[in-house]
N, C-alpha and C positions, 0 to 999 in steps of 0.2 A: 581461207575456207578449204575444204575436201577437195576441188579443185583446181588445176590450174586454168584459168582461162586463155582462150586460143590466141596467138597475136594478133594484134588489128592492124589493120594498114589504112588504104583509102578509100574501102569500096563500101557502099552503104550497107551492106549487109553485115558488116562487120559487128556494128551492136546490135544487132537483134541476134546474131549470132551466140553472142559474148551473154546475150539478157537470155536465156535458154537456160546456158551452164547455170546463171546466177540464181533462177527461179527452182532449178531442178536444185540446186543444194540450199537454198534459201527452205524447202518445205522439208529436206531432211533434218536440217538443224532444228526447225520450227516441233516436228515431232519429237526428238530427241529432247527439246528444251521444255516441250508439256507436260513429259512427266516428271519434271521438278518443280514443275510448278504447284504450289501450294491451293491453287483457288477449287478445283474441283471437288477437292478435298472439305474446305472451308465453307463452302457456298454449293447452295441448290442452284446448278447450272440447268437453265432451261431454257428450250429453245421457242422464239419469239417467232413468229412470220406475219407480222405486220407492226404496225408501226410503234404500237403500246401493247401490253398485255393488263388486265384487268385480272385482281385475283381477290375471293371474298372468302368468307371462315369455313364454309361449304366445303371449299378446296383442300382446309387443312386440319381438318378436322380428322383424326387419324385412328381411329376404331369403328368398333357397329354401334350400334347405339339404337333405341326405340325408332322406331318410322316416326320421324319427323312431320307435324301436319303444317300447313298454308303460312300461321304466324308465327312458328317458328322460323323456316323458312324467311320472309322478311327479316324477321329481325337479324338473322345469318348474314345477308344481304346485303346488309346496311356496315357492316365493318369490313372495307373493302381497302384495297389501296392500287393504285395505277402505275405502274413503271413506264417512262416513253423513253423510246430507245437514243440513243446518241452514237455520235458517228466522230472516231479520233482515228488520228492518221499520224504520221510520219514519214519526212522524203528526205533525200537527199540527191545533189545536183551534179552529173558526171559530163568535165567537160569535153565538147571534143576533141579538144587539142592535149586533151591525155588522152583519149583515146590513139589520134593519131600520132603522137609518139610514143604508146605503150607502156603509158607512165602509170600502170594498176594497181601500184604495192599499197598505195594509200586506200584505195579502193577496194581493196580487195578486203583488207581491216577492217573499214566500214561495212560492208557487205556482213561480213561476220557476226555484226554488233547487234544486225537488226534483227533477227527470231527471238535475242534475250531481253532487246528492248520491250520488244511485242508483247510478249508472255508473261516478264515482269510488269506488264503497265497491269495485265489484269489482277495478277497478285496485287496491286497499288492502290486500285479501286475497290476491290471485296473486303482490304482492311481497312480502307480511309471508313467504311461504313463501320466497323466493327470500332473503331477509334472513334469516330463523331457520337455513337450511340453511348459509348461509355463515360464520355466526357460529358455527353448530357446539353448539347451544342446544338445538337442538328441546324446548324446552319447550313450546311449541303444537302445532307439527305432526309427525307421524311419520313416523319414518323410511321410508326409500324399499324397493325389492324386496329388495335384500338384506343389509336390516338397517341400514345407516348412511345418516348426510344424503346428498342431492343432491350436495353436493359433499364430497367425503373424501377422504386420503390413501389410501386402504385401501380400495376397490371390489374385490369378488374375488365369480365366480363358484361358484354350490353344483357345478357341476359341469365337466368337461373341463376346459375353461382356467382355472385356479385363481390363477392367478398375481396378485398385488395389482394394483391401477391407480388412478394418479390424477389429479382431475381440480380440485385448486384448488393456488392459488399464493395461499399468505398469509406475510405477513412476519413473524408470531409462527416460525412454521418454518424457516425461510432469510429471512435479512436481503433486505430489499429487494425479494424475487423475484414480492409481489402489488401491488405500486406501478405506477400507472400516469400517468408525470413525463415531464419533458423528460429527465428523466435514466437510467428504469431503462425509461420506457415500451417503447421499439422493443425490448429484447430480452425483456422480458416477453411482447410479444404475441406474439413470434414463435415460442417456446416455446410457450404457447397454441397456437398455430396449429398446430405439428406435434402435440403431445399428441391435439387434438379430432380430427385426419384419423389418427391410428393405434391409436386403443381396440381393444379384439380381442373379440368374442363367444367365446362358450364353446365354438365350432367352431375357434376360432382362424381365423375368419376378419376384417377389419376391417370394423368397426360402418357402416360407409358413411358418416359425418358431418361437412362442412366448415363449415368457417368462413364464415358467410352475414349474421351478423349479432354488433356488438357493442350491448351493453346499458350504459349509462354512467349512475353515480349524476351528477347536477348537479358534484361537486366536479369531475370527470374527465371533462367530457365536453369540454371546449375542448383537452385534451391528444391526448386523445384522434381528436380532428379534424384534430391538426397532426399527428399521430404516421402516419397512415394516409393524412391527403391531401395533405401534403406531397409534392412531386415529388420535392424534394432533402432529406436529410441528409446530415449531417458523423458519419459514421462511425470516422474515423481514431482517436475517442478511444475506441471500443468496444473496439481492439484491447488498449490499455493497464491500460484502467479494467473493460471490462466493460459499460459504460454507452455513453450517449450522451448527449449534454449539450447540441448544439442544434440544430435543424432550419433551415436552408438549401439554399440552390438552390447545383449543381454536384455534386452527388455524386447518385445514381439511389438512391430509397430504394425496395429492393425489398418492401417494403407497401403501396407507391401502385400503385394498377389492380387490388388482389386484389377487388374487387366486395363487400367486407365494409360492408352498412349500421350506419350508428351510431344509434342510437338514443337522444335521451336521457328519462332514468326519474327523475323525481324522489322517486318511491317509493321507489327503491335507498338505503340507509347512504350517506353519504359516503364515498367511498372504493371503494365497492365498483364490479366490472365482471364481465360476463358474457359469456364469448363462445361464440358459440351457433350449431345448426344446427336456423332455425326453420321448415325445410323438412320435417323428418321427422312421422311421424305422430303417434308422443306427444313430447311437447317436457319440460323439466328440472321443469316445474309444470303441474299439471290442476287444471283450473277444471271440476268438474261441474254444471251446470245441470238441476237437478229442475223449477222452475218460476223461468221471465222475470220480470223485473218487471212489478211491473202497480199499478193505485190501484184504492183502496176510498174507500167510504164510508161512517159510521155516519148510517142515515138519519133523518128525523124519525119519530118514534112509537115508536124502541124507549127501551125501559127507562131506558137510559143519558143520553139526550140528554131524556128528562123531569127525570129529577133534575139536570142540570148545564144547559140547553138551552145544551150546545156541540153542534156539529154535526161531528166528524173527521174530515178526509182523511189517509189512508194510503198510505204505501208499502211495498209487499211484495214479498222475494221468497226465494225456498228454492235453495241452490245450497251446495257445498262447494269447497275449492283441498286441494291435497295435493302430496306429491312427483311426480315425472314420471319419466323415464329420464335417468340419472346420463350414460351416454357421448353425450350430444348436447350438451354443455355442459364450460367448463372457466370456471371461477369466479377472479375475483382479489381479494383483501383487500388494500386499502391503507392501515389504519387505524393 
């Protein structure tokens, strides 16, 4: 770490001494390490102060719209969903017989490891949501406001505009139509692209949400950068095949200049892409934060560190991921 820690000898102040340096450069690293973190970015981060947060369509409903009378309201009401927060941690056990013979090298590595553990765990959790919704599983997380994953064929309002909407492209359903190649990439996204700018609210008005950002698992992200910043394609074979099959200069490939950032997530499945509008207020995944990370200690004198004389540093923190708003996102499966 950024510091060397003081020698320790016999005296009991020695680790509390030593756990000072450790916490003081434990929250530098911690900041330093948040802002490569992906999740704030990916996910409406909000802050919880109790034990669940309750969120209904009320909340994300994102324009003015006519004043609303009694049963509308209800019906609003009623498409709700409930995040309860959880509580993960991480320790590790410093004995004191490295302490008293000043044996820290190993400790000192370890020390190190834990702000990138920390900060990557939440990157871990905002895309396990974004993976389980695409894969269409939800066996971890639940479903979103009304009733299905983040991404579905089948999005339909409890009220006014009723009509289905969809917002993924997977190849289990139409051949080829979630691949993101040299060869199906350009008309995939650009499908995407009109999908995301024409969702309709239950006023039937459009959701407001363009295309600002794509999210690329690793397998798809070099396609991906040729597919959108490419100057030129070769077009000529879209017209025959449906496809495109390679990117060159001479032909104006109208996806270069749409201002779309690429993003790449190694968190994402293989395969997988997301194309996103991470401008709006809730985003396709919420991240709620009850309480930040932070370090403990178990000190000398209690109970625990007599019978074992390990002395624990911890990492803690209490925070939940969930679904987010299904029309700010169009998902692609290319597995």
């Amino acid at each position: 770490m950024a510091t060397n820690y003081p020698n320790v000898g016999q005296t009991s102040t020695d680790f509390a001494s030593m756990y000072i340096n450790i916490k003081r450069d434990f929250q530098q690293a911690l900041t330093v390490r948040k802002h490569e973190s992906l999740f704030p970015l990916v996910s409406s981060v909000i802050k919880s102060t109790g034990k669940s947060n309750q969120y209904d369509m009320s909340f994300i409903i994102n324009r003015m719209n006519p004043w609303l009378g009694s049963r509308t309201r209800e019906k609003i009401a009623l498409d709700t969903i409930s995040l309860v927060n959880e509580k993960f941690e991480t320790s590790l056990d410093v004995s004191r017989d490295d302490i008293d013979d000043d044996a820290l090298g190993l400790l000192e590595m370890q020390l190190f490891s834990l702000p990138t553990i920390a900060q990557n765990y939440y990157d871990e959790k905002v895309f396990a949501v974004y993976n389980d919704h695409i894969n269409d599983t939800e066996t971890t997380y639940a479903a979103g406001f009304d009733g299905k994953p983040v991404f579905a064929t089948d999005h339909s309002w409890s009220y006014g505009y009723t009509t289905t909407q969809n917002n993924i492209r997977s190849s289990a359903t139409s051949a080829n139509t979630g691949k993101l190649d040299q060869t199906y990439g350009y008309v995939n996204i650009k499908a995407a692209i009109v999908s995301l700018e024409n969702f309709l609210l239950p006023n039937q008005t459009r959701a407001g949400s363009k295309a600002t950002h794509l999210l690329c698992s690793s397998s798809v992200f070099f396609d991906a950068r040729q597919i959108l910043e490419s100057a030129g394609l070769n077009l000529a074979s879209s017209a025959t095949s449906g496809s495109v099959t390679v990117a060159e200069r001479g032909t104006v490939n109208p996806l270069f200049g749409q201002g779309i950032t690429i993003v790449k997530c190694p968190e994402l499945t293989a395969g997988y892409w997301v194309l996103c509008d991470l401008t709006q207020g809730l985003k396709p995944v919420i991240m709620q934060d009850r309480r930040p990370i932070e370090m403990a200690r178990l000190a000398e004198g209690s109970s625990e560190y007599y019978d074992t004389e390990n002395m624990s540093i911890g990492v803690s923190s209490r925070f939940t991921t969930g679904a987010g708003v299904w029309y700010t996102a169009v998902a692609g499966d290319g597995t």
